[in-house]
C-alpha positions, -999 to 999 in steps of 0.1 A, spaced: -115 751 238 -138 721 250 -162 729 223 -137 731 197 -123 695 214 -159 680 213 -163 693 178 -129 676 170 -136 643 185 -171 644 168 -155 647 137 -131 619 142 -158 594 151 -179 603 121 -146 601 99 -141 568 109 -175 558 105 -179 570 69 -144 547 60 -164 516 78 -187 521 51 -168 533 23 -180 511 -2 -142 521 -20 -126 501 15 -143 467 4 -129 439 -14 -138 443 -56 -172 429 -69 -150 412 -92 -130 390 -65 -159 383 -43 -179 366 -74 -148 347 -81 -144 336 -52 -186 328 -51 -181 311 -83 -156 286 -68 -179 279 -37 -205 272 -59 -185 252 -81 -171 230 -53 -200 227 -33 -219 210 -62 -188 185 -68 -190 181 -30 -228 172 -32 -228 151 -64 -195 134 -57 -200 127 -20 -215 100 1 -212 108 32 -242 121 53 -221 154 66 -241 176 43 -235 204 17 -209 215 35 -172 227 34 -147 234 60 -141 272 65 -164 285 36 -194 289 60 -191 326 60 -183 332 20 -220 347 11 -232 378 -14 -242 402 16 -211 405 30 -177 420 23 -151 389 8 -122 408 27 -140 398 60 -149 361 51 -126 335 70 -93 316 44 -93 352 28 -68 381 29 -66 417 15 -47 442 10 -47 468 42 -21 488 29 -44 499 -4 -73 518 -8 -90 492 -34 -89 465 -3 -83 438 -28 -79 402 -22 -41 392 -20 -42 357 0 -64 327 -2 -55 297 24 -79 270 11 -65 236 21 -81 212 30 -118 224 22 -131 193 14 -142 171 46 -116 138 56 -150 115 55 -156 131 22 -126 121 4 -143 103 -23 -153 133 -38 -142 139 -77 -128 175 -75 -116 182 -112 -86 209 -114 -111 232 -134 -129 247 -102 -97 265 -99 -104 282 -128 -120 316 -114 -93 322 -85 -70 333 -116 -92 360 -122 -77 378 -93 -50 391 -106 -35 410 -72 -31 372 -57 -1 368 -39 -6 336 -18 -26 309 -33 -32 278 -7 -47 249 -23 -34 220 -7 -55 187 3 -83 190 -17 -78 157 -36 -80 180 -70 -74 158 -100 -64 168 -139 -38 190 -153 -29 223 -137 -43 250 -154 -16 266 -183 -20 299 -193 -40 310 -167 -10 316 -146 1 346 -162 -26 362 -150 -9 361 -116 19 378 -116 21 390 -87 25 353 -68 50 348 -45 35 315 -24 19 289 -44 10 257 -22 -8 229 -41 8 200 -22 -13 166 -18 -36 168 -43 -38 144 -79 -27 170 -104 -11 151 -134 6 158 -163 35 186 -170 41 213 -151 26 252 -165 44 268 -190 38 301 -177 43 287 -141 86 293 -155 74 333 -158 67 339 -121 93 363 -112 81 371 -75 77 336 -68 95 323 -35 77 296 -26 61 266 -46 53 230 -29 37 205 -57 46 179 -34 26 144 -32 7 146 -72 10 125 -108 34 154 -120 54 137 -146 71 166 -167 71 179 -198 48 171 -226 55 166 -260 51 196 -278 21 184 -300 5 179 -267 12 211 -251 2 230 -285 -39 214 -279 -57 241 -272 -76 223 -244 -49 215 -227 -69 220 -191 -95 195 -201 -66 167 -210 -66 138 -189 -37 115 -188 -32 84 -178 -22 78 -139 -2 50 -152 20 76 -171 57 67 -166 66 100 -159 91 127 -174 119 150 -160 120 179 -141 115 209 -162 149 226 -174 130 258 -171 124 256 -132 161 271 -133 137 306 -144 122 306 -111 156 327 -93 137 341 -66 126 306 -51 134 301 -16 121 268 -14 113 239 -40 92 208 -31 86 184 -56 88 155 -36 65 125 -43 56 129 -81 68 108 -109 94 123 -120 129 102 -138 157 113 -153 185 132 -137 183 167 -121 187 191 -142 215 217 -141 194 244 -141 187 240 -101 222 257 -95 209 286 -110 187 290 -77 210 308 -57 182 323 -32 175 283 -26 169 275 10 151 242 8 149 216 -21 131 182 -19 130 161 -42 122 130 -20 103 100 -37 107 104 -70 127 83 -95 155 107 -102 187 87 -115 221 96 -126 245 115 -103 235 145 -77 252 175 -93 292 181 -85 283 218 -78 253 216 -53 278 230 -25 270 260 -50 241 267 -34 250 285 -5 219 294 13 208 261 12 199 248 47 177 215 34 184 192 5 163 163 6 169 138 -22 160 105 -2 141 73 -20 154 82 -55 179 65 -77 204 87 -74 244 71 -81 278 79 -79 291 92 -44 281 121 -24 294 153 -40 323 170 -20 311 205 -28 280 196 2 310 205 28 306 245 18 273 245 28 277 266 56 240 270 62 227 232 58 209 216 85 191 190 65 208 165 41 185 138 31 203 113 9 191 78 21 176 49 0 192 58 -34 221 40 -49 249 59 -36 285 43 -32 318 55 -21 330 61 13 310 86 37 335 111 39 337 127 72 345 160 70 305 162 67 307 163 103 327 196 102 292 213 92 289 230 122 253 241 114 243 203 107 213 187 131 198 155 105 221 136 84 201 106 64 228 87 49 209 47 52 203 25 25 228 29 -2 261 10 -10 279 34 12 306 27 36 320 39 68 356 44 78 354 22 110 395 32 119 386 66 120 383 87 151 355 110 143 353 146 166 323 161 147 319 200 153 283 198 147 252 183 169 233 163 154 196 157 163 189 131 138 211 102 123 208 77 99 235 55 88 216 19 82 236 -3 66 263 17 64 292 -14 75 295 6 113 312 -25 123 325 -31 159 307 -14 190 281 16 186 305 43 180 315 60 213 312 100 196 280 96 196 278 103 233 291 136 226 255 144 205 233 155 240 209 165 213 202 131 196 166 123 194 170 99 165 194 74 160 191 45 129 221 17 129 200 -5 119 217 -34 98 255 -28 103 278 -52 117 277 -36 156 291 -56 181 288 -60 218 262 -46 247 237 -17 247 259 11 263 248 28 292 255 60 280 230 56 255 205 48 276 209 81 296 213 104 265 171 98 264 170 96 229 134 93 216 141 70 186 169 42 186 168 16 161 199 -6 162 181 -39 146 199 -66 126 232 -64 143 249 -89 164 243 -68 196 242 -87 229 234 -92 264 205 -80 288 188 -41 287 199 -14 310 167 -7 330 178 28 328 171 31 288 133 24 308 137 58 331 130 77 292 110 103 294 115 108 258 117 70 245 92 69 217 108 41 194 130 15 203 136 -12 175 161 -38 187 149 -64 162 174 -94 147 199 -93 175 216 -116 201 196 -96 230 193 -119 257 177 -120 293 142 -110 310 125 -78 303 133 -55 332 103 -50 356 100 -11 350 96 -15 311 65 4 317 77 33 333 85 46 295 52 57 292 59 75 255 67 44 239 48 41 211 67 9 191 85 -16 207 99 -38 186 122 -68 201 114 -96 177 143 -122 172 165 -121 199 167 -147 230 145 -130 256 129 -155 277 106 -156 311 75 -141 310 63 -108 294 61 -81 324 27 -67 337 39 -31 336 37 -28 296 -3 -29 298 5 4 318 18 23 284 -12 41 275 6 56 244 20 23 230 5 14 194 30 -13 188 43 -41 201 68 -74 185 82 -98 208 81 -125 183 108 -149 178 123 -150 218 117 -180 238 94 -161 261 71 -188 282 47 -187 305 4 -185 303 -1 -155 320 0 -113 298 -5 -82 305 -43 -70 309 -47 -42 285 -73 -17 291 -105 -23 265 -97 16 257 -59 10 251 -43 22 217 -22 -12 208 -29 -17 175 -3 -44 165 3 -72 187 29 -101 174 37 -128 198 43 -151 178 72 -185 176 78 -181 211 72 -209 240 36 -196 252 10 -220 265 -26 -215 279 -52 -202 264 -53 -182 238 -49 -146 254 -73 -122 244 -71 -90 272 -64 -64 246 -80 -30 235 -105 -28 213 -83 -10 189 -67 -42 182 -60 -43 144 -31 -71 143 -31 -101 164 -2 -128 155 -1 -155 184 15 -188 158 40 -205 165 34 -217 203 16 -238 230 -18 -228 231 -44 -254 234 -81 -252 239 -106 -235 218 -110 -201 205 -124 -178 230 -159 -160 221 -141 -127 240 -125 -123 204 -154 -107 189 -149 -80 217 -119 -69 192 -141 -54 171 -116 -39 144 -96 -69 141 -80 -73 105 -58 -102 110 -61 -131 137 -30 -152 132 -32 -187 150 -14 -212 129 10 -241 145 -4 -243 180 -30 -271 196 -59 -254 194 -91 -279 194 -133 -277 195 -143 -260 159 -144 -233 137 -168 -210 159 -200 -194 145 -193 -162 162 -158 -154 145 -188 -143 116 -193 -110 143 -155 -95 134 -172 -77 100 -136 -60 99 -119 -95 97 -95 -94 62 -67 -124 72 -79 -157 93 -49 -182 96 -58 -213 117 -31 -239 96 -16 -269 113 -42 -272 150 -59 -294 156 -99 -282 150 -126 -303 141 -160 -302 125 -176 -283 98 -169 -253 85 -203 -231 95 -221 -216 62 -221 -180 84 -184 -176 78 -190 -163 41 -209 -133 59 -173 -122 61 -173 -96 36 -141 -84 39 -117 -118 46 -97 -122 17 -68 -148 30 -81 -176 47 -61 -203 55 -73 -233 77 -53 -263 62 -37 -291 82 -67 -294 104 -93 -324 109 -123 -307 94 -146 -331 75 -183 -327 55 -188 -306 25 -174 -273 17 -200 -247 20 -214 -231 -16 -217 -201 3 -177 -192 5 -187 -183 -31 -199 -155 -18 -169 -136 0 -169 -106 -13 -134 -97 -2 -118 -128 -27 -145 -118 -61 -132 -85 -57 -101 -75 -74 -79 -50 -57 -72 -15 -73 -33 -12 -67 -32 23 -76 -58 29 -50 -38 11 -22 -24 35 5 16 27 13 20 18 54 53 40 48 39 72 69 66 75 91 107 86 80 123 58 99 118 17 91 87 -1 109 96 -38 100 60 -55 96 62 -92 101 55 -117 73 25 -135 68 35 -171 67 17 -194 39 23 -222 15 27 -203 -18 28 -223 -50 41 -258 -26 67 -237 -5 61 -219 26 70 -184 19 63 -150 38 38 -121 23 49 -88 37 24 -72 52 29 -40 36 12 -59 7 -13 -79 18 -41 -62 3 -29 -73 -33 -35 -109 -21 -62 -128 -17 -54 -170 -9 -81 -196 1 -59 -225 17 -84 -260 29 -58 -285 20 -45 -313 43 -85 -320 59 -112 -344 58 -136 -324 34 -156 -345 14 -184 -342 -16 -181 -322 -48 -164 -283 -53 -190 -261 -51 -192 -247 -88 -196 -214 -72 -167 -213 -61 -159 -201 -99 -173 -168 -81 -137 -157 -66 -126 -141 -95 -101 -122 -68 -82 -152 -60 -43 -157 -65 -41 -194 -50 -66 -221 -42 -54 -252 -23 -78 -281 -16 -51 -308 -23 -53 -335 5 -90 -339 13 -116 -366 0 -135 -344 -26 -151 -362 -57 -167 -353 -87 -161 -332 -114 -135 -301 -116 -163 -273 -119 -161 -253 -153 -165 -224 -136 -129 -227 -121 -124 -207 -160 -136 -178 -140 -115 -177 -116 -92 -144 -136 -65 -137 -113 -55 -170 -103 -20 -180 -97 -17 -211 -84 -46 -240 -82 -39 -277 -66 -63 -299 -64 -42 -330 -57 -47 -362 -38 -83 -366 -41 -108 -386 -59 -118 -358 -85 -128 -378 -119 -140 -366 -149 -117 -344 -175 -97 -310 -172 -121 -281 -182 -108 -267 -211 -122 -234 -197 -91 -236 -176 -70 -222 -208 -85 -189 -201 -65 -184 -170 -34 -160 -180 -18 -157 -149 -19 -191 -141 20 -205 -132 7 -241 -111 -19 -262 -115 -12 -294 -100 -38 -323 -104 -21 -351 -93 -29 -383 -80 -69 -383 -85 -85 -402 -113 -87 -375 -140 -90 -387 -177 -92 -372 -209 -67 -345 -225 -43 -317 -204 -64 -282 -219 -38 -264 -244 -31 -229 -247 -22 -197 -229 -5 -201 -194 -14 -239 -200 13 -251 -224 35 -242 -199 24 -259 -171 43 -289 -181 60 -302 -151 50 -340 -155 46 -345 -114 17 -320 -117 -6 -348 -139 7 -381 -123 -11 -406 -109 -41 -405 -129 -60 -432 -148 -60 -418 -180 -49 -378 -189 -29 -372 -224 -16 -341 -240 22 -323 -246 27 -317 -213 31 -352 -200 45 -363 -238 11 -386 -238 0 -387 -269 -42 -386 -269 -60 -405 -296 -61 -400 -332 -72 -358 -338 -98 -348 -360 -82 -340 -397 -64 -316 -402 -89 -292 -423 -92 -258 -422 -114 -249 -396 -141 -233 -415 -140 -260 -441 -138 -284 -413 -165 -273 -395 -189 -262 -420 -182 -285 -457 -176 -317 -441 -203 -317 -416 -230 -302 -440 -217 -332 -466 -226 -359 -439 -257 -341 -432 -274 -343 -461 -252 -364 -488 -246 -392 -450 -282 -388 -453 -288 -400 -490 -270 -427 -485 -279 -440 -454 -316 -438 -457 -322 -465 -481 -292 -488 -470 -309 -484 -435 -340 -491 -449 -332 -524 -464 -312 -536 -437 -346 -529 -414 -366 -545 -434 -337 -576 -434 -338 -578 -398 -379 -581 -395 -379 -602 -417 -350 -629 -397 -362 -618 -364 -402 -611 -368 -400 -576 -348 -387 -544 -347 -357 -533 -323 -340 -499 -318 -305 -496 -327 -282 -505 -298 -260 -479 -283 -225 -488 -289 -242 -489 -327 -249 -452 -324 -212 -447 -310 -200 -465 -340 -218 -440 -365 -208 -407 -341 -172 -419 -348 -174 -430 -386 -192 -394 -390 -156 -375 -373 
């Protein structure tokens, strides 16, 4: 018997060795050069595309190679359950590296992952892919059930023989160009994969067809550019779990029937255009956990039966015309761990149910008419987000709201908040934004704060906070935005914060002296805000070390000097803004040379500060915009680039290259002592807005280049000593406010209804400018020749020499010639 056991386990092991190396029990020779045909084709975009100095190299792919099985290589799956071992799963997001974004990846490379047909699960997410989404390739996958391609640039219309999927359960195209349908001529091209549309496309509406795919479980088209209402063809989806739709621009009304859909446990249909009220079928949704309906156009009252959902945890109902019974006295059956009802008309205190939600982590309120104190109840429910700004709340802070363990977000913006900060403010160590701008806070701001490591973000503008002594930040700290601004500070301007410091906004108070050097240890500073204090001394040479530097605002202090040439080494500063100071000599040539003001900005290219799902106000930039002080939201600054040096001493002519700053919206030099010409290179200047160059001693004409400027709206020239005619044409006809041209010693044209001196004839311009002068030219010349000569002659002969024609004589003949 042992021998026959020894034989038997010797069998085993041999059995089991023979399968390890059944050639039958690897992947197909087929998959595995597919899959080595899309390597290869991405790693060669990678290279050619890229930058960066990471290498020829892709996340995960390190082990996809010719000498080994594909079913053992990492982001791939097969089938264990099958003899042929073939490839059934492929989890490829985010291949490409984050530093090597940049990178051109063209929806084509997908092309040899549809040769495996046995796909079930194809992952292509975050690969910034661009182009249409390959057509009729899909039928060769069948057999999908998850397809991911979230976050990428895929535009156009959505695949044809995507609709045919019958297995398919899951399908995110979240965050691309989608924009519908094509026209049918389109569609019909036979290189429909190689067609490239527009990113401006307007967009198109969902697909009637996706109403095919009945076995989907969940639907994420979220963040396309799609329009149009959604179709009726989603009820069909009776397997539906999840649909979002979020950040699109879907319009019309949400369908009467979605209560239809009674699996559904998430419908997100937030930031759209959505109208008429919220559909009462939602209350048979037994199953929903998620409804998402904020920032659309929704009216009606907010029915509250919706809190008889007993399965309900996040209701988003902020930002539409919506209303709230305030006589009501809710008892909701469900709890709620998210809540939005921003300007919803919750009038009178925050509503007292809400105590009943132990599970609340997130609570918006934000712009509603609430009344009264911050209840201590909802301090102790430790809620990690509560924004309750613009209301007409009152009175001091609990310091218990402080004792949080969970408090990540408190927004208490635009109230009637009053009082000292509590001492143990820093004990809630998770806070991350702190947002308390205008309220009535006063005394000084407490020590502890510098002791929340986690804090990123923090507003105590508009209080009356005092005093000359802050926090002490560690250099290491993570406080990005820092906004003290129009309060009652004084001292020196306080710079003790990390060097993560992006935002610093400190206008609006008492500081005095001169700007510290220990600024350039904030070496990722974007925007240094300064304006209306009594800061002295002068613009420093070092502020040239903060490369990251994109907004300097220094209006209304009191700083003297010159402004030093090494402040053009700024390449990024594209709003500068140092006006209402006492700064004399010659404006550098050099500004002609920052970068950040020639460039124009790519809007399309601009990333949107809207990462999070709940409001983050940003302050507004103050600045005079076209002669009225106006606020830029932040969100927007990089469309703007301003150069403000009005209200100084400055002195000399305008640099011409100045003309360089093609990226310009508004130039202000009004209020200094400049002379000379107005350069002709201002003609350049493309995206200009607004130009005033008043209250100088600027001579000479207009350019007429200045006619090329289309998007010019002001141009105000005013009190100088400007002659000659107002340019005509484009944006320039109508300028024509007459305050803009006054006080001048001699400027005519339709705008001021100053008539300039006799025009040329009225010819055609061709005959004009080619007959007439080629007449005086030759026939002028006939004439003139022997009349001049005898008249010479006459003249030595009364005189007994020879003198040159005098110049007003040669004026004379210039105008009988016109």
């Amino acid at each position: 018997m042992a021998k026959i056991s020894l034989l038997l386990s010797a069998f085993f092991i041999f059995f089991i060795f023979s399968l390890s190396y059944n050639p039958s029990l690897c992947c197909p020779e087929d998959h595995k050069q597919a899959l080595l045909q899309f390597k290869s084709t991405l790693l060669e975009t990678h290279v050619r595309n890229s930058s960066n100095t990471m290498g020829a190299s892709l996340f995960g792919l390190e082990s996809w190679n010719s000498s080994s099985d594909c079913c053992q290589w990492d982001l791939v799956t097969c089938n264990s359950r099958s003899a042929s071992r073939s490839v059934i799963g492929l989890n490829l997001y985010s291949l490409v590296p984050l530093l090597a974004l940049e990178s051109v990846v063209t929806s084509t490379v997908l092309m040899p992952l549809f040769r495996i047909r046995s796909l079930m699960m194809l992952d292509v997410s975050s690969n910034n892919i661009q182009g249409n989404i390959p057509s009729n390739e899909f039928a060769n996958l069948s057999k999908l059930v998850h397809l991911d391609m979230r976050d990428n640039r895929f535009n156009g219309s959505f695949p044809s023989q995507l609709f045919h999927l019958r297995f398919l359960q899951y399908l995110d195209l979240s965050i691309n160009l989608l924009s519908g349908i094509l026209s049918p001529d389109v569609d019909s091209l036979r290189n429909l994969r190689q067609l490239k549309l527009d990113e401006n496309f307007i967009g198109g509406e969902i697909p009637t067809e996706i109403g095919n795919l009945t076995q989907l479980r969940e639907l994420s088209l979220r963040q396309n550019k799609f329009y149009g209402r959604i179709p009726l063809s989603v009820l069909q989806l009776r397997e539906l779990e999840q649909l979002d739709l979020q950040n699109n621009s879907l319009s019309m009304e949400i369908p009467l029937e979605i209560g239809n859909l009674h699996n559904i446990s998430t419908l997100a249909l937030s930031r759209n255009k959505l109208t008429g009220g919220i559909p009462l079928s939602l209350q048979k949704l037994g199953k929903l956990e998620t409804l998402r309906l904020d920032n659309n156009m929704l009216v009606g009252e907010i029915a509250p039966r919706l809190f008889s959902i007993k399965s309900l945890k996040n209701l988003y109902l902020g930002g539409n015309n919506l209303t709230w019974n305030n006589n009501v006295k809710l008892v909701p059956k469900c709890m709620l761990s998210e809540l939005s009802l921003r300007s919803c008309g919750v009038a009178g205190h925050i509503p007292n149910w809400l105590s009943s939600q132990k599970s609340l982590n997130f609570l918006d309120l934000s712009e509603n008419e609430l009344e009264g104190t911050f209840p201590q109840w909802l301090a102790e429910l430790d809620v990690g987000s509560i924004i309750l700004s613009h209301n007409k709340l009152v009175g001091s802070l609990p310091p218990r709201l402080f004792q949080s363990l969970s408090l990540s977000i408190l927004d208490l913006a635009w109230n009637g908040f009053s009082g000292e900060l509590p001492e143990n403010i820093g004990d809630a160590n998770e806070i991350m934004f702190l947002m308390l701008a205008g309220n009535n806070f006063s005394g000084s701001v407490p020590d502890s704060l510098s002791e929340i490591y986690r804090l990123l973000w923090l507003d105590l503008s508009g209080n009356r906070f005092s005093g000359n002594k802050f926090p002490i930040f560690s250099p290491e700290a993570l406080l990005a935005y820092i906004d003290f601004s129009s309060n009652e500070f004084s001292g020196e301007i306080p710079v003790a914060f990390g060097k993560k410091t992006k935002i610093l906004a400190l206008g609006g108070n008492k500081f005095s002296g001169s700007l510290p050097q220990n600024l350039t240890n904030l070496s990722q500073l974007e925007q240094l805000d300064l304006h209306d204090n009594s800061i002295t001394g002068e613009v420093p040479k070092f502020l040239s070390q903060i490369s990251t530097l994109q907004v300097l605002n220094l209006r209304n202090n009191s700083i003297g000097g010159s402004i030093p040439d090494v402040l053009s080494n700024l390449s990024s500063l594209r709003i500068l803004d140092l006006s209402g100071n006492n700064l004399i000599g010659r404006i550098t040539p050099k500004f002609g040379n920052l970068i950040g003001m020639i460039t124009t900005p790519d809007i399309l290219s601009l990333t949107s500060s809207d990462i999070f799902n709940f409001p983050i106000e940003f302050n507004d930039l103050i600045v005079i915009w076209k002669k009225t002080k106006q606020g830029l939201s932040s969100r927007n600054l990089d469309i703007y680039s301003f150069l403000d040096l009005s209200r100084n001493q400055f002195s000399g002519e305008i640099p011409t290259s100045l003309g360089n700053l093609k990226g310009l919206k508004l130039f202000n030099i009004s209020y200094n002592k400049l002379s000379g010409n107005i350069p002709m290179s201002f003609g350049e200047l493309e995206s200009l807005e607004s130009l005033d160059l008043s209250h100088n001693s600027l001579s000479g004409e207009i350019p007429r280049t200045l006619a090329k400027l289309g998007e010019l709206s002001i141009l105000d020239v005013s009190n100088n000593e400007l002659v000659g005619p107002i340019p005509m044409g484009s944006q320039m006809d109508r300028i024509n406010d007459p305050n803009f041209f006054a006080n001048n010693s001699g400027l005519c044209g339709v705008q001021i209804q100053v008539q300039c001196s006799e025009a040329p004839s009225p010819l055609p311009e061709s005959q004009n400018s080619e007959s007439g002068e080629t007449w005086f030219l030759w026939e002028g010349a006939g004439i003139g020749f022997p009349v001049g000569f005898f008249l010479a002659m006459a003249v030595v002969y009364f005189t007994g020499f020879l003198r040159p024609a005098p110049r007003n004589h040669r004026r004379l003949r210039r105008r009988q010639r016109v």
